[in-house]
C-alpha positions in Angstrom: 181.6 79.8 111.9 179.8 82.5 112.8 176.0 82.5 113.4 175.0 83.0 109.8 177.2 80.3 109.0 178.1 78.0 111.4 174.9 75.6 110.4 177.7 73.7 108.4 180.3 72.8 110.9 180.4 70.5 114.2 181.0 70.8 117.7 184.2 69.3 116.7 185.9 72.4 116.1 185.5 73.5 119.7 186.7 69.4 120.7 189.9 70.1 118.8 190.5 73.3 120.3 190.3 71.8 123.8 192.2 68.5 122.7 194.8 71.3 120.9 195.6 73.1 124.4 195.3 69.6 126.4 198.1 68.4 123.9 200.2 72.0 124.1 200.2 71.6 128.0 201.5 67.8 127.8 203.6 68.5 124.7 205.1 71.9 125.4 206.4 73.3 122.2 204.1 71.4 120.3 203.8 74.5 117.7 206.7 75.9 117.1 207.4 79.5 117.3 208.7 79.5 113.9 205.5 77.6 112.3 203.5 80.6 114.6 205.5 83.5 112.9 204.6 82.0 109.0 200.9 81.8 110.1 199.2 84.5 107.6 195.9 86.0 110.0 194.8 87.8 106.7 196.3 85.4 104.1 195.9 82.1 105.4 196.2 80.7 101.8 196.2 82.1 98.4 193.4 82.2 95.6 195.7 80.4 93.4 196.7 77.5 95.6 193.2 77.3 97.2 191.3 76.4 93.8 193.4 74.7 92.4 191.5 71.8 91.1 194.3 70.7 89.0 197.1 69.9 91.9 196.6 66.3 92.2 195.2 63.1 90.1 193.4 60.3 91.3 196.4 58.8 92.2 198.4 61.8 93.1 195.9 61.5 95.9 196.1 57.5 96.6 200.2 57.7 96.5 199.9 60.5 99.5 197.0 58.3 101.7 199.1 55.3 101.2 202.7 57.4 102.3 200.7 59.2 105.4 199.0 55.7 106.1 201.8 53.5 105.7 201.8 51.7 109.2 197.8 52.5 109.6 195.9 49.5 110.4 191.9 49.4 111.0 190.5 49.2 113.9 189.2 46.2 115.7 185.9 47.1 114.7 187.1 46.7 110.9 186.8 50.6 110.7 189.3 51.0 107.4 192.3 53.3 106.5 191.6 56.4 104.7 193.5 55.0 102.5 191.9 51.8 102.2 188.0 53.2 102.5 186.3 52.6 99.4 182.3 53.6 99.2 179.2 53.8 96.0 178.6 57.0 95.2 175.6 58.7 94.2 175.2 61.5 91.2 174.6 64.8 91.9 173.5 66.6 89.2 175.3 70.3 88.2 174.7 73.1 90.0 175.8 76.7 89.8 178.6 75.8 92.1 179.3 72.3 90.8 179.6 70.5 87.6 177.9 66.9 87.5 179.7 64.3 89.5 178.4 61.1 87.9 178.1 58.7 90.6 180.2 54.8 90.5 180.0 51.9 92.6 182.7 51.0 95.4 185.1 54.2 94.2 188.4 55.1 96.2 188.8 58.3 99.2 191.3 59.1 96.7 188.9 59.4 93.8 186.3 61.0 95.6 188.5 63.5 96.7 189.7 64.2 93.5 186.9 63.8 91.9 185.0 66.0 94.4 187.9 68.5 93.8 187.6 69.0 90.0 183.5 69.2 89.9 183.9 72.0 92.8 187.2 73.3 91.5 189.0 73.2 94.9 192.2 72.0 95.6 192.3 68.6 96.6 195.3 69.2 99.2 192.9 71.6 100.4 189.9 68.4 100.9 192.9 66.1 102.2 194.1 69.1 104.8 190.2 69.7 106.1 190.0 66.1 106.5 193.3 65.8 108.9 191.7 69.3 110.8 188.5 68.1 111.2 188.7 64.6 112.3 192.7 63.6 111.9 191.5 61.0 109.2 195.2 61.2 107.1 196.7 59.8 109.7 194.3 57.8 111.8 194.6 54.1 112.9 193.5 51.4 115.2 190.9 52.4 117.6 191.2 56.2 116.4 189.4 55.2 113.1 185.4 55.0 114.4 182.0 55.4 112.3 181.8 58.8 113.9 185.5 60.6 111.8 183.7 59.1 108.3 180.3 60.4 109.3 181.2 63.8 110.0 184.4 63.9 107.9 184.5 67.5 107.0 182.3 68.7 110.0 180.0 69.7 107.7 176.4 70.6 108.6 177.8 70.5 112.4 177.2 73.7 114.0 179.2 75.0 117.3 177.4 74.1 120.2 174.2 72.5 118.6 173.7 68.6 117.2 175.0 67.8 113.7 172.3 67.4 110.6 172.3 63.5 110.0 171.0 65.5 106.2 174.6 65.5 105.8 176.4 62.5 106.8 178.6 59.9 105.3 182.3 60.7 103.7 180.8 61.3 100.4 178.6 64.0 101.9 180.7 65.2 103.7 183.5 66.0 101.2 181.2 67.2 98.4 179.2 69.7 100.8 182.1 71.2 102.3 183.8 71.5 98.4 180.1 72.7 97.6 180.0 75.5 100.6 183.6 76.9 100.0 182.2 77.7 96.4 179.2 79.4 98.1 181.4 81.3 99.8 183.0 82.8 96.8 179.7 82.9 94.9 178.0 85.0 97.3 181.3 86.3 99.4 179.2 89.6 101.2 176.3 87.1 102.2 178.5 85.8 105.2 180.6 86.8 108.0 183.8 87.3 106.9 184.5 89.0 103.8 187.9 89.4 101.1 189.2 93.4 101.2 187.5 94.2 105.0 189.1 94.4 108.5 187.5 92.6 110.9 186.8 90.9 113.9 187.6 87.7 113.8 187.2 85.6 117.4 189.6 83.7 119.1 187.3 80.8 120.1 184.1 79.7 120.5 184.0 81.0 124.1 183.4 84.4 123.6 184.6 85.9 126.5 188.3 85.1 124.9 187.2 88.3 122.4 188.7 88.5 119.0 191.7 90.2 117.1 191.2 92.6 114.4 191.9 91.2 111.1 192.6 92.1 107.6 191.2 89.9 105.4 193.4 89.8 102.1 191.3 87.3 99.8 188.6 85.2 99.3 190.0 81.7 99.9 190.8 83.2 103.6 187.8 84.8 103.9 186.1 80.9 103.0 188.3 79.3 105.9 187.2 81.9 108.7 183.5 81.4 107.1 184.1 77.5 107.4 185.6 77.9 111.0 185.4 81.4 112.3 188.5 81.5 114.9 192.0 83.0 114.3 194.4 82.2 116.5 195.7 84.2 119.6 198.7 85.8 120.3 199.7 82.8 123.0 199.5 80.2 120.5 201.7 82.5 117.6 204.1 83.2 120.5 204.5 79.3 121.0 202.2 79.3 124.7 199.2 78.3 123.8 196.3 79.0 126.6 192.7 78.1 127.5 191.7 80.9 124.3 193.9 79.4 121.8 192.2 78.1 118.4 193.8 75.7 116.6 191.6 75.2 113.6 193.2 77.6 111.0 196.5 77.5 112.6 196.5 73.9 112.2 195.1 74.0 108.5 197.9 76.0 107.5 200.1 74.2 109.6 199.4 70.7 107.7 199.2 72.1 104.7 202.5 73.5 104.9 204.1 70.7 106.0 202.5 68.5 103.3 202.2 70.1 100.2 204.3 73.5 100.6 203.7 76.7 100.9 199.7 77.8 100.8 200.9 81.4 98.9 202.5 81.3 95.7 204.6 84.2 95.6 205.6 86.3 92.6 209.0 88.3 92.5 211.7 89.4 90.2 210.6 90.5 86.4 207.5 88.2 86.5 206.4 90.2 89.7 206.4 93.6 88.7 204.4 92.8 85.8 201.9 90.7 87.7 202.1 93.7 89.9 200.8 95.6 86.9 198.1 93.1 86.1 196.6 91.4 89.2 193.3 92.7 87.4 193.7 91.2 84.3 195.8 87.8 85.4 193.6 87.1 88.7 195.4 84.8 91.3 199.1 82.9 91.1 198.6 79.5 90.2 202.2 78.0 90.7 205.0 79.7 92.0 207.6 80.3 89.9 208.9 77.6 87.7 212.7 78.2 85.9 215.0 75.8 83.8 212.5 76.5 80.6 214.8 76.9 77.4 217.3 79.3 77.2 217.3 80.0 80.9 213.5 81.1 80.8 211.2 81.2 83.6 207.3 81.0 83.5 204.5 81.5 86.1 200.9 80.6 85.8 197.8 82.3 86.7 194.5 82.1 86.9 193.6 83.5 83.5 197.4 83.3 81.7 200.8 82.6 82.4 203.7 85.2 82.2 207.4 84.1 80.3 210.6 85.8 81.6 213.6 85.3 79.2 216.9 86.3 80.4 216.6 89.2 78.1 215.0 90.8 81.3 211.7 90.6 79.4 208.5 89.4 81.1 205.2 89.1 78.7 201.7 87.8 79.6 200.3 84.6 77.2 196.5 83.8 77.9 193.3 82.2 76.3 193.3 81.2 72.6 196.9 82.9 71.8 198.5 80.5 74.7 196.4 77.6 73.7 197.6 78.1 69.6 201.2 78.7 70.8 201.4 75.4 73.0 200.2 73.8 69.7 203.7 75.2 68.1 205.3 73.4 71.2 205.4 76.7 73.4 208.9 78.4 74.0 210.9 75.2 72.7 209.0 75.5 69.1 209.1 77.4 66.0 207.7 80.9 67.6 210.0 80.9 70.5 209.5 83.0 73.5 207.2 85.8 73.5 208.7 89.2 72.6 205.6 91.7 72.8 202.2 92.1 74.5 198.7 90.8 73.0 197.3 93.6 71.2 193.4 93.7 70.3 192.8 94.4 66.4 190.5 96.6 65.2 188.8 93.8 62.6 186.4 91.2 64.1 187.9 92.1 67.6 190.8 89.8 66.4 194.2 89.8 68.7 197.8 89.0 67.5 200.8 88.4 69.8 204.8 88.6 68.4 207.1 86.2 69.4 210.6 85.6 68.5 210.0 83.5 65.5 206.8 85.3 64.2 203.3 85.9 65.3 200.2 84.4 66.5 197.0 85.7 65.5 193.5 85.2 67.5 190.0 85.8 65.3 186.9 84.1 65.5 186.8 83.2 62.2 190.5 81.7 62.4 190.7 80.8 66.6 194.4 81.0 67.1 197.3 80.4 64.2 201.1 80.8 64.1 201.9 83.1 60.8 206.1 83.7 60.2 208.7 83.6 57.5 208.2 85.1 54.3 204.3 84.2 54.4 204.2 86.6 57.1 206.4 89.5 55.5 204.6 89.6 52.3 201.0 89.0 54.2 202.2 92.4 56.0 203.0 94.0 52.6 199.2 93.3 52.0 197.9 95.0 55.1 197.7 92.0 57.8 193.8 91.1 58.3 192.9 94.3 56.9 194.2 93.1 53.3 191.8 91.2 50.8 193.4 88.0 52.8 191.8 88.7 56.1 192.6 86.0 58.8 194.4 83.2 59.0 192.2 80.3 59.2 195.3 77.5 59.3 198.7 76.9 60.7 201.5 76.7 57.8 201.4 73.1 56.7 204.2 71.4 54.6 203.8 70.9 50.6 206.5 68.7 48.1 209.8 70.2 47.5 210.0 71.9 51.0 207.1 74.0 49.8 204.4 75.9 52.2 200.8 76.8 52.3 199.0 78.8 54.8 194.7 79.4 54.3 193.2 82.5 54.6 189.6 83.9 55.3 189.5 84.8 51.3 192.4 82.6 49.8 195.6 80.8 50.4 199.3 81.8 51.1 201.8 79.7 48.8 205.6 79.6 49.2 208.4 78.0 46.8 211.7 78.0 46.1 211.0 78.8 42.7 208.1 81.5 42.8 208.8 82.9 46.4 205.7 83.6 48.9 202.2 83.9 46.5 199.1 84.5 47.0 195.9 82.9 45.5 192.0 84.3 45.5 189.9 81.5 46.2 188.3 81.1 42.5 192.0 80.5 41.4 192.5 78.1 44.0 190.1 76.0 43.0 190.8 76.0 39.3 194.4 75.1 40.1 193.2 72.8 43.0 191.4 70.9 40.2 194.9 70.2 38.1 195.7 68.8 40.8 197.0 71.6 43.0 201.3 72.3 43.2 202.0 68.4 42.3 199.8 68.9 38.7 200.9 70.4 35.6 201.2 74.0 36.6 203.5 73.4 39.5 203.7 76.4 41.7 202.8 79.7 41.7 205.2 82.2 40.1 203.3 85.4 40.8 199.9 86.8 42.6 196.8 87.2 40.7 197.1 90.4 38.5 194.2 92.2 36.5 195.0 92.5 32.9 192.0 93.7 30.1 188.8 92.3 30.6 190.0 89.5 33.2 193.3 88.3 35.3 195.8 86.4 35.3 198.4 84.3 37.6 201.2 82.7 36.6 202.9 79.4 37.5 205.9 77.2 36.8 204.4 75.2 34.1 201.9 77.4 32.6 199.0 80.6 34.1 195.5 80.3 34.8 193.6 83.4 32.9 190.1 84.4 34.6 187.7 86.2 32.3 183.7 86.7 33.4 182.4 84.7 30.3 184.7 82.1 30.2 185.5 81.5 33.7 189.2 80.5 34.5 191.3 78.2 32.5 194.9 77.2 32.2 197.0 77.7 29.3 200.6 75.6 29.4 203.0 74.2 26.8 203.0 74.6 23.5 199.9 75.9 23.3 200.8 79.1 25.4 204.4 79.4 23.5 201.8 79.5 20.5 199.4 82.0 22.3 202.2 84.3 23.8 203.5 84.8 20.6 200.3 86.3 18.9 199.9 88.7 21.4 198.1 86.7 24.4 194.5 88.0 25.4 195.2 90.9 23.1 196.0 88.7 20.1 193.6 87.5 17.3 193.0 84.6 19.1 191.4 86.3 22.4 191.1 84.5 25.8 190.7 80.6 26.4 187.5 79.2 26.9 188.5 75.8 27.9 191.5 74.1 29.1 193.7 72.1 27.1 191.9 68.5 25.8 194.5 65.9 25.4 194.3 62.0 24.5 193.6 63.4 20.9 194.9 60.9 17.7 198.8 60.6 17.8 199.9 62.0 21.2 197.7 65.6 20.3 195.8 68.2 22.5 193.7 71.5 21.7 192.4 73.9 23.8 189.6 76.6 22.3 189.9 80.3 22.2 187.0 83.0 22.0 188.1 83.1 18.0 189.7 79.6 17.4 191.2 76.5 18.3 195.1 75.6 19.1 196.0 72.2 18.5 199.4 70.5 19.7 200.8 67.4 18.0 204.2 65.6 18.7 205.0 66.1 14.8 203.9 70.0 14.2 203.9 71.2 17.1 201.3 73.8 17.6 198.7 75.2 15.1 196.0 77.5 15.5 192.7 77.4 13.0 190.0 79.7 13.5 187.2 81.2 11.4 185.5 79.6 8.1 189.0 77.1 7.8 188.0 75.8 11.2 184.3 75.4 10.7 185.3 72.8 7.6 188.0 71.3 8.9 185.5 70.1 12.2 182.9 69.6 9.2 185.1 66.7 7.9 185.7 64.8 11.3 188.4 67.5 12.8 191.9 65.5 13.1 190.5 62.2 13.1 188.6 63.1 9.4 190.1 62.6 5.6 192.7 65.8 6.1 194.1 65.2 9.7 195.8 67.6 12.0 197.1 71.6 10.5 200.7 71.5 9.1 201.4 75.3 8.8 199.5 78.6 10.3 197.3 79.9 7.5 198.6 81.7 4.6 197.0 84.8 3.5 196.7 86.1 -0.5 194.7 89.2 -1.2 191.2 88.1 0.4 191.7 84.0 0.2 193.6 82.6 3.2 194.7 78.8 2.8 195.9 76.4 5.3 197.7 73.0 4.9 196.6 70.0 6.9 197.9 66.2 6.4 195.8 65.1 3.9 195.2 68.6 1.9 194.6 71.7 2.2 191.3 74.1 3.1 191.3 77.6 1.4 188.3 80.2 2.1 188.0 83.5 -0.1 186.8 86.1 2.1 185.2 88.4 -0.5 183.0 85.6 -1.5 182.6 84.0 1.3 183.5 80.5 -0.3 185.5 77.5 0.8 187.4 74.6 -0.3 188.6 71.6 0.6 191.7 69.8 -1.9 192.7 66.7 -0.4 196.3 64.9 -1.7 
């Protein structure tokens, strides 16, 4: 590292370069010219593969120590394996760099590195590879494996040329301050040496009479290695003849990387390329290369803030934050929604977003988060005007209802669809009044129509009866009988006016009633149903109603001039209008 940063790393990067040439001169072609020609000066490794955290689990990480270990034995000294090396850890509290890393007692390399990984949000291939560069720990056994390669692990706090900081030693350190400083790095990338989008001089060892080359530093994560160890290597050691100025450092980190893990750029190309192309500002670094065989011959790639789906339709779309997160809920391409077939498109209302896809849409709100809206729900929610309609957002995925019914809940109501009333909407005050029969499983069934204003009030309709809403009265149901009775007098409009209950039953023989703003229907088994109203009803509920001496109405009222008479079981009641007199006549 350079001056400004090279308190953090060890003499050990000069050590390696000299053991690096000693080994080239006894091991000619050591480096191949081939592994020279893919080294990357400016790109040494993308963004993408650099952070991330996410490559490797726990043991992910012991299955690759135990595979590079597999004949490694300790040393006579009892100086374990990386694979084997097990130590406490201690807990280091978050930082701005960090999240908390909560410290356990005889943990695993391959948890600490994993661990260390995903608090930092660096690749743990990336830990594993500065490991192998720094002190060849992967691979070491026997009397290579000493105190000194766990103490200064990473090479951390080891400047060139001057003692290491004992601050920093111990494999724990070691791996958490080196995850720690690369995230510096990026943090605070124009407070070092090397810097992302700058050409520069970058030297070609620590001697500086070798000089440096001129490089073009592409991104950050490259910009981080040349801050960690400041030499690129020279044009010997890329042509395959490396010399007394050749550095190994970077070579070799992309070297063993490479042949470990892969490629350290994830490449875009094709239909997912050019629109990456198009949104490298929005999308931020590849975080997989490409990954085909998805339904339907699809293909997807991931980035740092989305991933973009190519169907075979040659059409490439971008899916990110709470739209991607709702659509793997619907079980991504292979679900209900299908592929994406549009871009996200902010709303106007609350900032909201909504995204089409072959199967129907997903919406984003913050009142909602993310839901899936499609079928006929979705057509007539359109005919309403979307969020801008009284509805507003969806606050719930469609969920299944009895009789391959569907519901779907709304900032302001509810969504209902049936085979037998189609796609319907309800106002929250009716949903609760029909949610209180017992929703599309009680007497009214399901909803035959939307909510429609009529005089003084509304009304909705259902299979088995409609709920009528006036201010006074509230909303009530009328079904049956009773609303055969009702309809046929004219309904609100009719003598009878609008309900102000809903229908009683459990009366004597099997009966029901349900009051009116000018009277009462009743409903029995043997006539059916009945209205009284007026002086006739204020007698007959004198006497003890149906249960009294006259029983339930037999026959609608009668009317004569100004007396109006109506028969009940036991007699009859008859009330003279002019004088305001009535009577009762029993059998």
């Amino acid at each position: 590292m350079s001056t400004a940063s090279t308190s953090r790393r060890a003499p050990a990067a000069f050590v390696l370069v000299l053991l690096a040439a000693l080994l080239a001169q006894l091991l000619p072609g050591v480096q191949a010219p081939a592994e020279a020609a893919a080294f990357r000066p400016g790109m040494i490794m993308s963004d993408g593969v650099f952070n991330n955290s996410a490559s490797m689990s726990a043991n992910d990480v012991q299955t690759f120590l135990n595979q590079k270990g597999a004949s490694c034995v300790a040393s006579a000294a009892g100086i374990p394996c990386l694979k084997d090396f097990r130590q406490s850890t201690p807990t280091r509290a978050a930082t701005p760099r960090c999240a908390t890393y909560s410290g356990a007692a005889n943990e695993s390399a391959a948890t600490i590195i994993q661990r260390i990984g995903t608090a930092c949000g660096i690749n743990p291939q990336v830990l594993l590879v500065l490991l192998q560069k720094e002190q060849s720990l992967v691979t070491a056994s026997g009397a290579a494996l000493t105190p000194r390669k766990y103490q200064i692990a990473t090479g951390f706090g080891c400047p060139d040329g001057a003692p290491c900081d004992d601050t920093y030693y111990g494999f724990f350190n070691q791996v958490y301050n080196a995850a720690s400083q690369f995230r510096r790095y990026a943090q605070n990338p124009y407070g070092y040496a090397h810097v992302a989008g700058r050409t520069q001089a970058v030297r070609l060892h620590p001697n500086a009479a070798c000089g440096s080359a001129t490089v073009y530093i592409e991104n950050q994560a490259t910009a981080s290695l040349y801050n960690y160890t400041p030499y690129t290597p020279n044009g010997a050691l890329l042509a395959g003849r490396p010399d007394g100025c050749s550095s190994y450092g970077n070579f070799n980190f992309a070297k063993f990387f490479t042949d470990w893990f892969g490629s350290t750029q994830y490449e875009t190309f094709g239909g997912i390329g050019a629109l990456y192309a198009a949104n490298k500002a929005l999308l931020g670094s590849p975080t997989s290369n490409e990954v085909p065989g998805l339904v339907r011959g699809g293909a997807l790639q991931r980035f740092t803030n989305g991933t973009i789906y190519w169907t075979p339709a040659a059409r490439a779309f971008i899916v990110r934050g709470g739209i991607a997160t709702g659509w793997g809920l619907t079980g991504w391409e292979g679900g209900v929604l299908g592929y994406p077939a549009s871009a996200e498109k902010t709303l106007t209302r609350l900032k909201g977003s909504v995204q089409t896809f072959e199967g129907g849409y997903m919406y984003w709100s913050p009142v909602g988060g993310a839901q899936p809206v499609r079928g006929a729900i979705a057509s007539r929610w359109a005919a309403l005007g979307w969020e801008s309609s009284w509805l507003g957002y969806p606050v719930t995925a469609q969920r299944g209802l009895r009789d391959g019914g569907l519901v779907q809940s709304f900032e302001a109501g509810h969504m209902y669809w049936s085979r037998v009333g189609g796609a319907q909407t309800l106002s929250i005050p009716f949903a609760t009044r029909w949610a209180s029969l017992g929703w599309e499983s009680g007497p009214l069934g399901y909803p035959i129509t939307s909510e429609r204003a009529i005089s003084r009030g509304a009304v909705q309709s259902f299979e088995g009866g409609s709920l009528y809403k006036t201010p006074a009265n509230g909303i009530q149901p009328v079904r049956g009988g009773i609303m055969t009775w009702w309809a046929a007098r004219g309904w609100e409009a009719g003598s009878f006016g609008y309900p102000t209950t809903g229908e009683r039953t459990g009366l004597r023989a099997g009966g029901a009633v349900q009051n009116f703003e000018r009277g009462a229907v009743y409903w029995t088994p043997m006539y059916g149903a009945k209205g009284v109203n007026g002086a006739i009803l204020t007698a007959w509920g004198a006497g003890g109603w149906e249960n009294g001496r006259l029983g339930y109405a037999t026959s609608e009222p009668t009317v004569s001039g100004t007396t109006t008479t109506q028969a009940f079981e036991g007699g009859r009641i008859t009330h003279d209008g002019r004088t305001g007199k009535t009577n009762i006549t029993y059998r």
